[in-house]
C-alpha positions as CSV (number, residue, x, y, z in Angstrom):
1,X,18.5,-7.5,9.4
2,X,19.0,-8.4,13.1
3,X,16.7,-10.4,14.9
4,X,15.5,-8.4,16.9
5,X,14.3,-6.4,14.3
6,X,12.5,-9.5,12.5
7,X,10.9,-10.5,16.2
8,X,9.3,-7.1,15.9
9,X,7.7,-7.4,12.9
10,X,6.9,-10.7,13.1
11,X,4.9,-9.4,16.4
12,X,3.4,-6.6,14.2
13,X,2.4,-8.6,11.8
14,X,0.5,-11.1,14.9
15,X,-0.8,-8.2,16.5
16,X,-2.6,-6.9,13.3
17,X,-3.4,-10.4,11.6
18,X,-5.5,-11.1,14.6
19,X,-7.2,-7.8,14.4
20,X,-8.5,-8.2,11.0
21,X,-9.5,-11.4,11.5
22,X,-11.9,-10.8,14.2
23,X,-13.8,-8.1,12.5
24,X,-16.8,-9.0,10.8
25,X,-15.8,-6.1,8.3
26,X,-13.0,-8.0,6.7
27,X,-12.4,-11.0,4.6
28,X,-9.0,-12.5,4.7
29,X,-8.1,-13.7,1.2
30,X,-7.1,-17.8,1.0
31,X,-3.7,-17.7,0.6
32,X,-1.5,-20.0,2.4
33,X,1.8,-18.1,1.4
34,X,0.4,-14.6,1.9
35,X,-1.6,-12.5,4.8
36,X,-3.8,-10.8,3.1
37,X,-7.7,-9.0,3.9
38,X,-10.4,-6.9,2.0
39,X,-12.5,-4.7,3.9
40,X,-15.5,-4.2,1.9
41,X,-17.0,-0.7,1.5
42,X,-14.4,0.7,3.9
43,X,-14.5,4.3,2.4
44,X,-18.1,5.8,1.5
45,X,-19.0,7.0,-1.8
46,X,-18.6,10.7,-0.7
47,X,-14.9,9.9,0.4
48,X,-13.6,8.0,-2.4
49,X,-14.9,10.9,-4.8
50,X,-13.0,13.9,-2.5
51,X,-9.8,11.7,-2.8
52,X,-10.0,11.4,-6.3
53,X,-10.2,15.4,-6.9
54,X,-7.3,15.8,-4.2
55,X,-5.3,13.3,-6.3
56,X,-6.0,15.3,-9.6
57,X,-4.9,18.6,-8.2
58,X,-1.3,17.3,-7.1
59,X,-0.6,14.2,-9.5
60,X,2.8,13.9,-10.8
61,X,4.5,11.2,-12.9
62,X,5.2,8.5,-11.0
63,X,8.9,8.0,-9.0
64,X,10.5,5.2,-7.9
65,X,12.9,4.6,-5.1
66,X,15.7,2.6,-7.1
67,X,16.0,3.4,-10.8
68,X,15.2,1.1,-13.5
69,X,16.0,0.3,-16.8
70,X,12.4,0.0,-18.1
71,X,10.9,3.2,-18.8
72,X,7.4,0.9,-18.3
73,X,7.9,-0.2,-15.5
74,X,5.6,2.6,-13.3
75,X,4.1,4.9,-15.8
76,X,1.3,6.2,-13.6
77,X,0.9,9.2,-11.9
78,X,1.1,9.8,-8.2
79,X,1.3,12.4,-5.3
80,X,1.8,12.2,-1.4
81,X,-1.4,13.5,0.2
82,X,-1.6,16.4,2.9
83,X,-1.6,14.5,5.7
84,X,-3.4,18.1,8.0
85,X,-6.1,17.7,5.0
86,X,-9.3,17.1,6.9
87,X,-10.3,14.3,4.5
88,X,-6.7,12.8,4.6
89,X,-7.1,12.8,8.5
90,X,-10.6,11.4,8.5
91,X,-8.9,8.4,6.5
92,X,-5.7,8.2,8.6
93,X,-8.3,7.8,11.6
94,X,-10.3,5.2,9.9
95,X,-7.1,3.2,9.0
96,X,-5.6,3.8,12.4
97,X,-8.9,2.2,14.2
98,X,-9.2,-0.9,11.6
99,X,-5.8,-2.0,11.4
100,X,-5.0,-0.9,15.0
101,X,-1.4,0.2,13.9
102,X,-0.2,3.3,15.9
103,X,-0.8,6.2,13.2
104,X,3.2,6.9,13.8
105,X,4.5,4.1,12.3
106,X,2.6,5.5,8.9
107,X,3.4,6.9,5.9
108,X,2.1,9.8,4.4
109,X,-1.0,8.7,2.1
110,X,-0.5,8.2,-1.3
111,X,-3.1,9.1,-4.3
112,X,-2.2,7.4,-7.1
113,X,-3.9,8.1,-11.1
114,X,-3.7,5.5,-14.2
115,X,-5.2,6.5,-17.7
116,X,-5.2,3.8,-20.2
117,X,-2.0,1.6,-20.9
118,X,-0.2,3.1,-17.3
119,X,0.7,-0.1,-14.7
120,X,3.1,-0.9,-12.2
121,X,5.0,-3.8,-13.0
122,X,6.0,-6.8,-10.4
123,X,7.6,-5.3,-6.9
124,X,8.1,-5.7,-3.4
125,X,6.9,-2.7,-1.2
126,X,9.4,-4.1,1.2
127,X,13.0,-2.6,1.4
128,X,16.1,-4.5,0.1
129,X,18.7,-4.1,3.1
130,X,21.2,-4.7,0.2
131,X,20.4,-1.5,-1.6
132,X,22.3,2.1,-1.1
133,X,18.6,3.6,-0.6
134,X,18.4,0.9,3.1
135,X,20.4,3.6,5.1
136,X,18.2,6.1,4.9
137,X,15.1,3.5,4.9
138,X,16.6,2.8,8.5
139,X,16.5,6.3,9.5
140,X,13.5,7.3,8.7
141,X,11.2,4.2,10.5
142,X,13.2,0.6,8.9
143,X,11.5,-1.9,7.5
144,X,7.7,-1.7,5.7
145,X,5.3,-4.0,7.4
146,X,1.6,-3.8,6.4
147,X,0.2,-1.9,3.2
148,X,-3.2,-0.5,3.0
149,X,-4.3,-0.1,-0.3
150,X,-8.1,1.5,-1.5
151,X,-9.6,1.5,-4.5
152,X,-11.5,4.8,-5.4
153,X,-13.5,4.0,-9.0
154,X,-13.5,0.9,-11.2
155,X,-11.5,1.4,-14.6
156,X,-13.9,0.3,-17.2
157,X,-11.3,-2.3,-18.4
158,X,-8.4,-3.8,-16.7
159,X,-6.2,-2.2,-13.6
160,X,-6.4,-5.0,-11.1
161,X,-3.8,-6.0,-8.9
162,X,-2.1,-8.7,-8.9
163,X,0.2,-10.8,-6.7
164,X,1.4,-13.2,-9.5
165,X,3.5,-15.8,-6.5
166,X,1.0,-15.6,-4.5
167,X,-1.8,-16.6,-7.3
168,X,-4.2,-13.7,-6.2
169,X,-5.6,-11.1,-8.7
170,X,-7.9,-8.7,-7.1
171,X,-10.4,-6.6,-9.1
172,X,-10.7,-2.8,-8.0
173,X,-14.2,-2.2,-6.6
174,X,-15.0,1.6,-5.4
175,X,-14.5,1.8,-1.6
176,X,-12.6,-1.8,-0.7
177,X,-9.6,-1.7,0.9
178,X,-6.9,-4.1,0.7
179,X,-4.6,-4.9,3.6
180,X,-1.6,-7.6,3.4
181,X,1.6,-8.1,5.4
182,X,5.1,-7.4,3.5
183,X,6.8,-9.9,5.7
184,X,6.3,-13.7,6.6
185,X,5.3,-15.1,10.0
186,X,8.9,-14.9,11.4
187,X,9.4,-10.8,10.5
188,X,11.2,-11.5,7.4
189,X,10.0,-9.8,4.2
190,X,8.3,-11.8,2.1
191,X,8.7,-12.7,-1.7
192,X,4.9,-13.7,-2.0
193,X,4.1,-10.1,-1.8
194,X,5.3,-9.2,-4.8
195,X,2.4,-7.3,-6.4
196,X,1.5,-5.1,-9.7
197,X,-1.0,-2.5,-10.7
198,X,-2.0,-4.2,-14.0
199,X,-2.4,-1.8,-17.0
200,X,-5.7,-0.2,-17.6
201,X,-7.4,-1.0,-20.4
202,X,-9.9,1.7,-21.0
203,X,-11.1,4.0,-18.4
204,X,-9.1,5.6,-15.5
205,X,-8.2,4.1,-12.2
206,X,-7.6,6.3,-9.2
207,X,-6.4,4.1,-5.8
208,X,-4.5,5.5,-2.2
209,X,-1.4,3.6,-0.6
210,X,-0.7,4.1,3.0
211,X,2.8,1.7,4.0
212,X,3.8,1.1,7.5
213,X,7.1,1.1,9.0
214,X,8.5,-1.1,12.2
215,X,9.5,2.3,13.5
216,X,7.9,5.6,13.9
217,X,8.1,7.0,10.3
218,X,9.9,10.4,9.7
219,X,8.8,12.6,7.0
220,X,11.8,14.2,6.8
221,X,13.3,11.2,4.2
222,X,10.9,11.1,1.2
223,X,10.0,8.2,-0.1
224,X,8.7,8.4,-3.5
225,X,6.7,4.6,-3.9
């Protein structure tokens, strides 16, 4: 990673940290090793239930960018959004305004569905520039930089996520939206936000991802988590 590179995030991440912190509609988590916000009732009742019905019409089982070797490691299912979807635009918008991240540095929305027993064990939504996957990464926008996460419903059981090096668990609530920075305060990506779906005990839990890139993002590379 060149320096330049890092000097960019590391202005991203300013740019936006400040943002969030001076809007009374957002509480920044304590975390010393981590930047990391809720922004309660962010999406309205109506919203999270129209998200939840687009994500049961095009779920899929789950990908992942770099294989494993543990067929638990993501079990749920998932499916990029349609991003010309008047409801997937209305979001985009109110992203866009609250994080103040140009929409082109985004990633197509993600729904994402777990039934009982599905998770997503420990990872870094950051890319490894050691990995044969990093070439394409740097064609199609670099490096992630903030993730906006919302949870739709509350799982009767279980589900939360979890940034286990951090020390933060945070328990899904219908609406909040969770915002952290993938790298640390010098544009480097940043082991303390390594983060899991924990599995679902008994209900279903229904959530939407939206990463940022350090470069305008191009749809024409798929990324599949």
């Amino acid at each position: 990673m060149s320096e330049g590179s890092a000097a960019l995030r590391a202005e991203i991440g300013r740019t936006v940290s400040a943002r969030l912190s001076a809007d009374t509609r957002v509480i920044r988590i304590p975390c010393a090793a981590l930047e990391i916000f809720v922004a309660r009732d962010f999406l309205t009742d109506a919203e999270n239930k129209a998200l939840v019905r687009l994500i049961d019409g095009e779920r899929i089982p789950s990908q992942l960018l770099a294989p494993s070797i543990d067929p638990e490691f993501r079990t749920s299912e998932s499916c990029n959004l349609d991003p010309g979807h008047p409801m997937i635009l209305q979001v985009e918008a109110k992203i866009s305004e609250l994080t103040g991240i140009d929409p082109a540095l985004g990633e197509t929305i993600q729904g994402q569905r777990y039934a009982v027993g599905q998770q997503f064990k420990p990872h870094h939504d950051f890319f490894y520039d050691d990995q044969p996957y990093w070439e394409a990464m740097v064609k199609s926008g670099g490096q992630r930089t903030w993730t906006a996460m919302a949870f739709l419903n509350v799982p009767h059981e279980g589900g939360q996520t979890a940034f286990p090096a951090a020390g933060v668990k945070v328990t899904p609530r219908p609406g909040n939206l969770l915002i952290w920075n993938n790298m640390d305060l010098e544009g480097h990506p940043n082991p303390y936000s390594l983060h899991q779906g924990m599995p679902v005990l008994s209900g279903v839990k229904y959530i939407i991802t939206k990463w940022h890139r350090e470069h305008p993002w191009s749809s024409t590379s798929f990324t599949p988590y």
